[in-house]
VEXDREN-2710 file (C-alpha; in Angstrom, 1 decimal):
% VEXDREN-2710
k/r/px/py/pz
1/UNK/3.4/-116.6/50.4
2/UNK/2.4/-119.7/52.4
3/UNK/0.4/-121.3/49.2
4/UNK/2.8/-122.4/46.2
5/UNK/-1.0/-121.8/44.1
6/UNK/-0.9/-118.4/45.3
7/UNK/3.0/-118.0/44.0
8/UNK/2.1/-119.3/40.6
9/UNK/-0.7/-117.2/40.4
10/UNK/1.2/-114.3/40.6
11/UNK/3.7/-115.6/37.8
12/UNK/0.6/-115.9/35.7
13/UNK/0.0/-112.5/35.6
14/UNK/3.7/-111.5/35.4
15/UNK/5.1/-113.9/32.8
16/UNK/3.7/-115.1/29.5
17/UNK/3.4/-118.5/29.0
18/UNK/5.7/-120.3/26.8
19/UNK/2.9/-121.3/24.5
20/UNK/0.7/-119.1/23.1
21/UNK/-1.9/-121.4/23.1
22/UNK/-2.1/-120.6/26.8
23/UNK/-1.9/-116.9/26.9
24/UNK/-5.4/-115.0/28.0
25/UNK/-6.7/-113.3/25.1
26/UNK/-9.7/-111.8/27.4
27/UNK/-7.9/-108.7/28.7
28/UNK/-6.3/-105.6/27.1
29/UNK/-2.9/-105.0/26.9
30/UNK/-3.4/-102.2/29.2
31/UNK/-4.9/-104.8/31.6
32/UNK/-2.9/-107.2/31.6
33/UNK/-0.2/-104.7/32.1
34/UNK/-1.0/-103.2/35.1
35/UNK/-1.9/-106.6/36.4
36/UNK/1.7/-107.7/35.7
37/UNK/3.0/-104.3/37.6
38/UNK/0.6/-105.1/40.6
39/UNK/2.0/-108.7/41.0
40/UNK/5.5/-108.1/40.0
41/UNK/5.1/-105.4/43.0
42/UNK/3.8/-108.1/44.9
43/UNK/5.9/-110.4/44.3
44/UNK/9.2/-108.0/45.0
45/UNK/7.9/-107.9/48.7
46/UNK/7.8/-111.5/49.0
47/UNK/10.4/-113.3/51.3
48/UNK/10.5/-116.9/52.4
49/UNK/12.6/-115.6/55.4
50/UNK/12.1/-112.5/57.3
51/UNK/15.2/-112.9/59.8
52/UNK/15.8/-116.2/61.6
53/UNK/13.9/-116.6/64.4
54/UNK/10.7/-115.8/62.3
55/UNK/11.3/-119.0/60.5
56/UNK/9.5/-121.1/63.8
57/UNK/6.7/-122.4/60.9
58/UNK/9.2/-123.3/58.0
59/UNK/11.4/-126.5/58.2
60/UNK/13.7/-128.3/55.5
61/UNK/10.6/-130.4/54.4
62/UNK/7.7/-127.4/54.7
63/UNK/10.0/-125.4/52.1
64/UNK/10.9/-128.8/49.9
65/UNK/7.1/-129.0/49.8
66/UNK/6.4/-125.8/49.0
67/UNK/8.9/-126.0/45.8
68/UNK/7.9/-129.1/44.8
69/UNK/4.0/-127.7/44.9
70/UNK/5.2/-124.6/43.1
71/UNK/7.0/-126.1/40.9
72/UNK/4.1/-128.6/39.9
73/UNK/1.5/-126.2/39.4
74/UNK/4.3/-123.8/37.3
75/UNK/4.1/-126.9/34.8
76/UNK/0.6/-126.4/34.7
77/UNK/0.3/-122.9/34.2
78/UNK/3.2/-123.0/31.2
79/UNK/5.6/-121.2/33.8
80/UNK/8.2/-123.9/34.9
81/UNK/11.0/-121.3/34.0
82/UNK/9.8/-119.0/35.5
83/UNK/9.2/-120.6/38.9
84/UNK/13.0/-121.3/38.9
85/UNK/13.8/-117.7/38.2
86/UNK/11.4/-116.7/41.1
87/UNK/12.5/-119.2/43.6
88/UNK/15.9/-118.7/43.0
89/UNK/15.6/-115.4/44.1
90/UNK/13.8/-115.8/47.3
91/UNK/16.2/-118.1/48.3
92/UNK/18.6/-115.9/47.9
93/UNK/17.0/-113.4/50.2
94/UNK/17.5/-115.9/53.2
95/UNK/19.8/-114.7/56.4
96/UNK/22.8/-116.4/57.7
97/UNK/22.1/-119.6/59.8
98/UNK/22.6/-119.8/63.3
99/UNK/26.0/-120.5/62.6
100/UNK/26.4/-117.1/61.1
101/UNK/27.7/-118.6/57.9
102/UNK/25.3/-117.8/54.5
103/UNK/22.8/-118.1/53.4
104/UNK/21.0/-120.5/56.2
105/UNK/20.6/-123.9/56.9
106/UNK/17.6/-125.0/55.1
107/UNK/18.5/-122.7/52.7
108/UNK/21.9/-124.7/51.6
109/UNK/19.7/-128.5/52.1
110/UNK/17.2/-127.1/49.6
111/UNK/20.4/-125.9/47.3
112/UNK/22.1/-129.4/47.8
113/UNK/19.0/-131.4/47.4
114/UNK/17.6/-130.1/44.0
115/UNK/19.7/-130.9/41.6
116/UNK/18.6/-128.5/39.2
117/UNK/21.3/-125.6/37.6
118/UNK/18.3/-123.2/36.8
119/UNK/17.8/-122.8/40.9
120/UNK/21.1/-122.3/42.0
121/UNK/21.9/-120.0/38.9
122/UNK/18.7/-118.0/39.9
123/UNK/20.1/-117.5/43.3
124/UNK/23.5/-116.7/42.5
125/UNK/21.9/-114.4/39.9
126/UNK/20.0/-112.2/42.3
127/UNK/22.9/-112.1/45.1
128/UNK/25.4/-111.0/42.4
129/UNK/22.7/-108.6/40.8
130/UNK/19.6/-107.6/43.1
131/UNK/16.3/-106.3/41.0
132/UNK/18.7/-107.5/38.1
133/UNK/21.1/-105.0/38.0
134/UNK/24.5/-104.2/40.0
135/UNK/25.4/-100.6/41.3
136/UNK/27.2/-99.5/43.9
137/UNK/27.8/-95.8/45.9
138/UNK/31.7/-95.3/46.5
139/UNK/33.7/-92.4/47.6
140/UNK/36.0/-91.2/44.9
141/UNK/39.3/-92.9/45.7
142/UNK/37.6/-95.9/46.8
143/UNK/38.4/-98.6/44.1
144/UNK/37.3/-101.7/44.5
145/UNK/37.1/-101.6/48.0
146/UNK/33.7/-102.6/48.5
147/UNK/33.9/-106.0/46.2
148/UNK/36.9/-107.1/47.7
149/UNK/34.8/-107.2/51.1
150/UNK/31.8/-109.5/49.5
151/UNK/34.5/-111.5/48.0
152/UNK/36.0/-112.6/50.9
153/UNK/33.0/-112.8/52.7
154/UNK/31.9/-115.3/50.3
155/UNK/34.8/-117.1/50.2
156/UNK/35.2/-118.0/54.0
157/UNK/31.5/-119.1/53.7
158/UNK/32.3/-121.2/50.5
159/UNK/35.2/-122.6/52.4
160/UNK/33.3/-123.2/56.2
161/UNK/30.4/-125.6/53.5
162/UNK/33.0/-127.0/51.3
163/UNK/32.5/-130.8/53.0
164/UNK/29.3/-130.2/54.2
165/UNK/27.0/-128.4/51.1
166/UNK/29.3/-128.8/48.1
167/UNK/27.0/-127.0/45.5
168/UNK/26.0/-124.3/47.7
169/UNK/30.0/-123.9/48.2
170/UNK/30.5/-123.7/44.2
171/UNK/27.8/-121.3/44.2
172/UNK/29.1/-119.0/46.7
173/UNK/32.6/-119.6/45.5
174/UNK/31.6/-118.5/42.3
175/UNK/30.3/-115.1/43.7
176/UNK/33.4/-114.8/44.9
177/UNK/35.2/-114.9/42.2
178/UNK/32.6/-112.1/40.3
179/UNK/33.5/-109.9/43.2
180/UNK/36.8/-110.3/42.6
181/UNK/36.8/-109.4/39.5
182/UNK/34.6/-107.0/39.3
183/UNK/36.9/-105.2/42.6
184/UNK/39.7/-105.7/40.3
185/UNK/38.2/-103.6/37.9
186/UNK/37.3/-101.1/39.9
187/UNK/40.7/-101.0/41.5
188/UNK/41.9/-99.8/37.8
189/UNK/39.5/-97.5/36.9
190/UNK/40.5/-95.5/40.3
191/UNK/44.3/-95.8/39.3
192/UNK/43.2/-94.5/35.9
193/UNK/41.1/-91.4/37.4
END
């Protein structure tokens, strides 16, 4: 969504706002409903990046923009919160940079520049659990297999930002570590089976 109005917009219909003093009494439930299925569907097919060399039009200060815009007009609307949830999550849809290391460049700036826990907890959120919950398909004897993968994929990129995009490290580190754990689990439920 080029238009941070647009984005918002579509938050209106999804979330309420936090006062009720702003809530649109002119609709049905069953309205506003389906209007919240329709953007949330929307919304779900949004992406700030579609692979890297599709991102020609969006630069650190285009996307800095943009939040700052969104986030604005989410004070407006009574849906600060929930523009933090939402952009957290479409940042953490970016690719790798050209340096192969995730997520990408402009990506870890943005992270690093705006100082805000409720962004990077949002990101983190929606890497560790994507649509908001965590599943995975293993073969029987696998264990945790698959976690200890992500963990140390996570880790070498936490590692390769350390100096360079401290808070984008922590957060990545701290994927790691739920990886790890949750592999360990997994590692004794298949000694248990």
């Amino acid at each position: 969504i080029a238009n941070p109005k647009s984005f918002i917009e579509l938050l209106i219909f999804i979330y309420k706002p936090q006062n009720k003093k702003y809530e649109d009494t002119t609709l049905t439930k069953e309205q506003i409903q389906n209007r919240a299925n329709n953007a949330r569907e929307l919304l779900e097919r949004v992406t700030l990046f579609k692979k890297y060399e599709d991102m020609h039009d969006l630069n650190y200060e285009t996307l800095k923009n943009w939040i700052n815009e969104a986030i604005k007009y989410s004070k407006e609307a009574d849906r600060e919160k929930y523009a933090y949830v939402e952009i957290g999550k479409l940042l953490s849809k970016s690719p790798n940079g050209k340096d192969d290391i995730f997520p990408n460049e402009i990506t870890r700036d943005i992270l690093e520049e705006f100082d805000n826990e409720k962004l990077g907890y949002y990101f983190w959120h929606e890497k560790k659990y994507p649509g908001g919950h965590y599943s995975t398909m293993r073969a029987a004897d696998e264990g945790g297999e698959q976690e200890h993968k992500k963990a140390q994929k996570y880790s070498e990129y936490a590692e390769k930002l350390r100096f360079t995009h401290p808070k984008t490290s922590s957060l990545l580190i701290q994927l790691a570590k739920d990886y790890e754990i949750d592999a360990e689990k997994e590692d004794l439920r298949n000694e248990l089976e």
